[in-house]
TORSELO-798781 format. One line per 4 residues: number of its first residue (from 1); their letters; for each residue x, y, z of C-alpha. Coordinates in steps of 0.25 Angstrom, whole numbers, plus 5000, padded with zeros to 4 digits. Layout:
BEGIN
NUM = A = X,Y,Z; ... $
***
This chain:
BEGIN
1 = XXXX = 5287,5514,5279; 5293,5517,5292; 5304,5506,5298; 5301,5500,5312 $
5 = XXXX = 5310,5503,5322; 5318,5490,5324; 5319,5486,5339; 5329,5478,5346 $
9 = XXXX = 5325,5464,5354; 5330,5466,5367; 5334,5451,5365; 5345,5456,5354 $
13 = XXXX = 5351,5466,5363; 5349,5455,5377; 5359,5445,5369; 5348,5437,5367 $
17 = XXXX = 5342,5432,5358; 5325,5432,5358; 5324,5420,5363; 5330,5421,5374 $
21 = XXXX = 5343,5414,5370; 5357,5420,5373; 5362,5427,5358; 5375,5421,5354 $
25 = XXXX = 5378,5433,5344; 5392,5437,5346; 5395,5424,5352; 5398,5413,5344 $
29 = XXXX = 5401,5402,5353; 5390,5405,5363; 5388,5416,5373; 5399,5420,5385 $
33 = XXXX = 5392,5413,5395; 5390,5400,5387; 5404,5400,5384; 5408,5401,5399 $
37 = XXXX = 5399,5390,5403; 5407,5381,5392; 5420,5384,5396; 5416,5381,5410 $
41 = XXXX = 5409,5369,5406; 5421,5365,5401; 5415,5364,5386; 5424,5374,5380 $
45 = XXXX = 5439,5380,5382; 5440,5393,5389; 5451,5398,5378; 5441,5397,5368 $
49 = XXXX = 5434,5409,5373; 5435,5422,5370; 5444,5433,5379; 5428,5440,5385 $
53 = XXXX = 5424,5425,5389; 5438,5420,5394; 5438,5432,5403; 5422,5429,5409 $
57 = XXXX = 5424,5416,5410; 5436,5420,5422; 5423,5423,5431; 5419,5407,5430 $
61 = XXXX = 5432,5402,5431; 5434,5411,5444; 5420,5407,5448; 5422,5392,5447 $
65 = XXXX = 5436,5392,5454; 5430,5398,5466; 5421,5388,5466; 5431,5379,5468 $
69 = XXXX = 5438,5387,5477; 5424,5386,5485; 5424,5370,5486; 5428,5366,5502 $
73 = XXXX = 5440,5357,5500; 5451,5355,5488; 5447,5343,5484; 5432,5348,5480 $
77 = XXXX = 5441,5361,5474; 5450,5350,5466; 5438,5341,5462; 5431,5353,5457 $
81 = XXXX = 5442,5358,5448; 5443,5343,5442; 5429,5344,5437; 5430,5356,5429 $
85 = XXXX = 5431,5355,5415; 5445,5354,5410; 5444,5366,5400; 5441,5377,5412 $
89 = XXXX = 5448,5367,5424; 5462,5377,5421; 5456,5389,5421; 5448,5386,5434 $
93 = XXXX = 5460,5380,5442; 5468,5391,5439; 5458,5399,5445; 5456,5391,5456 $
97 = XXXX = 5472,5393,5459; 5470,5408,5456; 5459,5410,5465; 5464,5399,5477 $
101 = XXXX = 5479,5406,5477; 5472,5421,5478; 5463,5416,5490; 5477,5410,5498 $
105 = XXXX = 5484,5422,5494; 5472,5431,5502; 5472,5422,5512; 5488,5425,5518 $
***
């Protein structure tokens, strides 16, 4: 008896499951993305990420400082930075420096 060809879902290859669901395989504590939304919630310490997340997670930390940098006066800005969570506050912050001493640095 001949074996039938066995075909692939395009859901295994999609990283998702057929459902519809995001596959966690591989990931043990939750996709990339749902990892980053925790830190940035605040809900889980950035050093307990791996070195591939630590090093996506610079684009929302850069994001969220300009954000800030955005706001029109610096109590707004200082306010702001007071309601971050205290697990990502540093991290932001220091990019807010970073980011506010290259803009003074360009401007002279």
């Amino acid at each position: 008896m001949p074996r039938k060809k066995q075909v692939r879902s395009s859901a295994s290859r999609s990283g998702r499951t057929r459902r519809g669901k995001p596959s966690t395989i591989g990931w043990p504590s939750g996709s990339p993305s749902e990892q980053i939304k925790l830190v940035m919630k605040g809900m889980k310490a950035i050093e307990d990420l791996n070195a591939g997340i630590r090093s996506a997670i610079r684009v929302e930390i850069y994001w969220a400082a300009c954000a800030i940098l955005d706001l029109p006066d610096k109590t707004s800005r200082k306010t702001s930075l007071e309601t971050l969570p205290a697990k990502i506050r540093p991290h932001i912050e220091s990019e807010v420096r970073r980011i506010w001493e290259m803009r003074k640095s360009d401007e002279t």
